[in-house]
N, C-alpha and C positions, 0 to 999 in steps of 0.2 A: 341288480348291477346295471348302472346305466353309463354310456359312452354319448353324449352330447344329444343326438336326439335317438339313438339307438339303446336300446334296454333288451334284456334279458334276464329271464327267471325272476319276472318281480309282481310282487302280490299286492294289490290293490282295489277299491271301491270300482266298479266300472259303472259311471252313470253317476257319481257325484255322491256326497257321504249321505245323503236321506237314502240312497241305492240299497235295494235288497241282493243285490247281485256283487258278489267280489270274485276279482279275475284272476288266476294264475297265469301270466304271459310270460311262454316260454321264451317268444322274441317278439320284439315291437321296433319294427324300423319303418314309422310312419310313412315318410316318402315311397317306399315301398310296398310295404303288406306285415300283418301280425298276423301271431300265432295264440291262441289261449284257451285256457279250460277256465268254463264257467261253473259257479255253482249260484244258484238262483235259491234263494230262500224262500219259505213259503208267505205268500202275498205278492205284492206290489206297491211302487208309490204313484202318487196320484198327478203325475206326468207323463202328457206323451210328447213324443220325442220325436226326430231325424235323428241321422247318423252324418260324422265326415268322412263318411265307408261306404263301399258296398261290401256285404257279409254273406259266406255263405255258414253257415251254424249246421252241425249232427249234433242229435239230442242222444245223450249215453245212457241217461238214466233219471225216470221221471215222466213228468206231462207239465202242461202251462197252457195255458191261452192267450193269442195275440190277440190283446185289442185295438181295433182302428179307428183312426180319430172321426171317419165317419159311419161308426157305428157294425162295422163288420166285425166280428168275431170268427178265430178260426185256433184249433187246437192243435196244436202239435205231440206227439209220446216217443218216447224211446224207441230210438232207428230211423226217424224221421228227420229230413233231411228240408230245412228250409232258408231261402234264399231272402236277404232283405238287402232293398236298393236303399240307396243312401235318401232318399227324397221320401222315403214311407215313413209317415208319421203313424206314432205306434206306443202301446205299452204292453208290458208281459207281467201277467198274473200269475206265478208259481204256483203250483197244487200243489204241498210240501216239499218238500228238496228235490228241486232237478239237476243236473248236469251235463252239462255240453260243450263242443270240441266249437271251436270259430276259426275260423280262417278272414280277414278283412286285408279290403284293399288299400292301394294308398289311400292318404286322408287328404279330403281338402281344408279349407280354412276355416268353413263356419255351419255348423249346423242350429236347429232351432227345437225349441221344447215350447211346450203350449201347456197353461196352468191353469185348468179351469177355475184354480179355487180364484184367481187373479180375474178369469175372463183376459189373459196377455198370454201376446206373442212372445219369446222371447230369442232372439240370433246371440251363440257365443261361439266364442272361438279355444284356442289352445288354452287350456289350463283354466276350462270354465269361466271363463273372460267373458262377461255383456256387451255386444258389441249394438245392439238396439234391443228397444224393448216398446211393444204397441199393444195398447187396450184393444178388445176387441168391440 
């Protein structure tokens, strides 16, 4: 159900349709803060990412691995409670089906994905919009 830029109870790819992640969001009123259950399928795609959030994520049920675009690995399991600033570039590896509660804060306008298969940067915006894109 969506009211102009406010939505409630809707179900969608979170991270773009290559996304192994689809979000149940009970509310999303961007300028302000979302609410939503994730479910993480098992894998990952082969982008890491920012966010136009800060998020704080409980993991309900499952495990996954964060990986950092410099090389840090760090895992998270069910009960675990982790914090991601919108500036950490990142990808999540599911270990077969996870799920987890999010909470995120307002959005800003532009966050960035980096593709190694590319070697590019890439800045979008609302609605997966290219707003620059640079070779590395």
């Amino acid at each position: 159900m969506q009211f102009g830029k406010w939505s409630f109870f809707d179900k969608r790819k979170d991270g773009g349709p290559e996304s192994h992640v689809t979000a149940y969001f009970l509310v999303a009123i961007k300028p302000l803060f979302t609410i939503g259950l994730l479910h993480f399928a098992d894998g990952t795609r082969d982008v890491y990412h920012s966010h136009a959030f800060n998020a704080v994520t409980l993991v309900l049920k499952g495990r996954f691995r964060e990986n950092y675009l410099d090389g840090k690995v760090v895992e998270f399991k069910s009960g675990d409670i982790k914090y991601t600033p919108r500036t950490r570039f990142h990808k999540v590896f599911s270990i077969g089906d996870t799920w987890a509660l999010t909470f995120r804060g307002p959005w800003v306008d532009t966050w960035k994905e980096y593709r190694p298969k590319e070697h590019r940067f890439v800045t979008l915006t609302h609605g997966r919009q290219i707003v620059e894109s640079i070779a590395r």
